[in-house]
N, C-alpha and C positions, 0 to 999 in steps of 0.2 A: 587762581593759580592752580597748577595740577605738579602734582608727584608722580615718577617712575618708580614703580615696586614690582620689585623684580624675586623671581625662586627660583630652585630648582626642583622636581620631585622625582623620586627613585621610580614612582607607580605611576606609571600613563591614567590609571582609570582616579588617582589622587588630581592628577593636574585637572583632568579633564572635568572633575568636579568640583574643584575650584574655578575654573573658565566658567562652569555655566551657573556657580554661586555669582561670581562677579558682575555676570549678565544679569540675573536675579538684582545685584543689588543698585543696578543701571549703569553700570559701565559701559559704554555702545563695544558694538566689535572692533570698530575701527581702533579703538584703545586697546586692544587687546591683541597681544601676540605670541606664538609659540612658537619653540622650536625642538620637535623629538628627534631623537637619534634613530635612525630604521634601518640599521643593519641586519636587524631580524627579519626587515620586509614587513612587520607588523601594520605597517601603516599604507600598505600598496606594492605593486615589485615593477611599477614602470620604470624605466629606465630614461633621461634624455638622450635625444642622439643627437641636438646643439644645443649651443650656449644660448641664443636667443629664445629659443625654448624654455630654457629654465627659466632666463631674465622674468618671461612674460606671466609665466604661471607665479614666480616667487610676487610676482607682485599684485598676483589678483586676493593675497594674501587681509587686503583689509577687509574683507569679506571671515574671515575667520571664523566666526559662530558659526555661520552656515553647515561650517564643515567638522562640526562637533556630533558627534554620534555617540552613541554609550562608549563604554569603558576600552569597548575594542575596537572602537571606531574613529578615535582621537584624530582628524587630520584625512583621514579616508578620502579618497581623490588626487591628493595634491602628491605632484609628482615628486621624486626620489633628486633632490639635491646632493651633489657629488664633493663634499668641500674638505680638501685638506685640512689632514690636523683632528676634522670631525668625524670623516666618511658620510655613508650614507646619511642624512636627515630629511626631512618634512620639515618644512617653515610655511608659517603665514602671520596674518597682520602686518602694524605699524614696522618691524623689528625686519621681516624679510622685504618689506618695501623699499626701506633704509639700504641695506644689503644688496639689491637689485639695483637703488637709484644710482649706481656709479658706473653699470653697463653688466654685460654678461659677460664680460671677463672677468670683470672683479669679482662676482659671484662666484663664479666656478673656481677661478685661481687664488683669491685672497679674502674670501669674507669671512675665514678661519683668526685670522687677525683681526679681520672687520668687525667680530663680533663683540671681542673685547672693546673695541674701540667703541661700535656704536652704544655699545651701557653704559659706558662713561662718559660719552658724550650727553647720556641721558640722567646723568647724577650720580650712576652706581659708583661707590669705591672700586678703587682698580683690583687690590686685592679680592674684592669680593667677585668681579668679572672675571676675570684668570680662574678660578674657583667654578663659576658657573658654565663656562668653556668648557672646563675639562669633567665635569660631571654630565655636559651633555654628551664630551668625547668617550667615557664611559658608560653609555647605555639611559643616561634622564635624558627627563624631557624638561623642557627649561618655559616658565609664564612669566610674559612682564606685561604690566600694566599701567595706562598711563589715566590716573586719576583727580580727579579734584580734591583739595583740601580736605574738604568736610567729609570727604567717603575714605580720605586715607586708612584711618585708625580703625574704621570694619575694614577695609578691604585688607590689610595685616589681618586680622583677624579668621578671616575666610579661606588666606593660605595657610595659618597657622592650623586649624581644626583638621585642614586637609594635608595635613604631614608633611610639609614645606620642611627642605634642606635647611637647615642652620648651617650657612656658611663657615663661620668659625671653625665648629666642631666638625664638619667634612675638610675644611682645609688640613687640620689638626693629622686628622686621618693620612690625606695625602701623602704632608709631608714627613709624616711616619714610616712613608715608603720612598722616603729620596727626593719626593717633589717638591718643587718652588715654584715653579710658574707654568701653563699654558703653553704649551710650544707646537705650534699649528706644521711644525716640521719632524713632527713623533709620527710613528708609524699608526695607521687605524687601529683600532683593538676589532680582533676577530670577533666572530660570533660567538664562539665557546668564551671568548675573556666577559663580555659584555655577562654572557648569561652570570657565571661568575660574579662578575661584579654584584648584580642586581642580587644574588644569592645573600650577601654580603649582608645588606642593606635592608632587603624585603623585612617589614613591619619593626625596622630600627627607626624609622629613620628620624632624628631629631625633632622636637618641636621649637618652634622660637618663643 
């Protein structure tokens, strides 16, 4: 049996050292999927110019590890996904495979919803997906992993050391500011919001 365990982290160079502790503790790449938010262009500044384009790249995504490079490297290659709701991102693995498996329309125009939907298609509480949505819509980068029983209880572990979002207490936050839910029909957050955000958060951020 395997478990979906899912974060989010404020620090591209947190996730990304949890992605290559998780490799470390033999989770293959194909199990492992990311999704950062690249309004900064942090992660590359190609642009698509169709939809089938994205399809194909978002799905070469179970390849994932490959495309781990230090801290400023998270995702490096993989082209600039356009998704309502999230704006610019970088996906790969199992998670943008999912995303992609419905065609290049859904991607481009709906995988903003889709995204919620496909964590809880993978087990995640809804609440906790709404949550992780709008923290990647906010400038994280978001790791889920798809794991075997016996590696569950390290692999928590491995996101926890590496400053994994506590859902809870970032919801808390949110709706401290009016929020309830995810809503893939909110306007992008600019670049100056994003930095902001991360301003916020930098060496906050929750342990679980």
């Amino acid at each position: 049996m395997t478990r979906t365990i899912t974060r989010t982290f404020d620090s591209h160079s947190d996730a990304a050292a949890a992605v290559t502790e998780l490799k470390r503790l033999g989770v293959p790449d194909a199990n492992i999927s990311i999704i950062a938010n690249n309004r900064d262009r942090a992660h590359g500044d190609r642009d698509y110019v169709n939809e089938s384009e994205a399809a194909e790249d978002a799905g070469k995504g179970a390849s994932a590890g490959a495309l781990l490079g230090g801290a400023g490297g998270l995702l490096a290659g993989l082209g600039v996904l356009a998704i309502p709701g999230l704006g610019p991102v970088v996906a790969a693995g199992w998670l943008a495979s999912t995303l992609a498996g419905a065609g290049a329309g859904a991607l481009i125009g709906g995988a903003a919803g889709g995204l919620v939907g496909a964590l809880q298609n993978e087990g995640v509480d809804e609440n906790d997906a709404h949550v992780y949505a709008e923290s990647v819509r906010r400038g994280g980068t978001l790791v889920s992993a798809k794991v075997d029983d016996d590696l569950a209880a390290r692999a928590e572990e491995v996101l926890q050391k590496n400053r994994a979002v506590r859902a809870a207490d970032r919801r808390a936050a949110y709706q401290g500011e009016g929020w309830s839910r995810f809503d893939e029909n909110a306007p992008d957050y600019t670049e100056e919001d994003i930095v902001r955000e991360r301003a916020r958060y930098t060496g906050q951020s929750t342990r679980l």
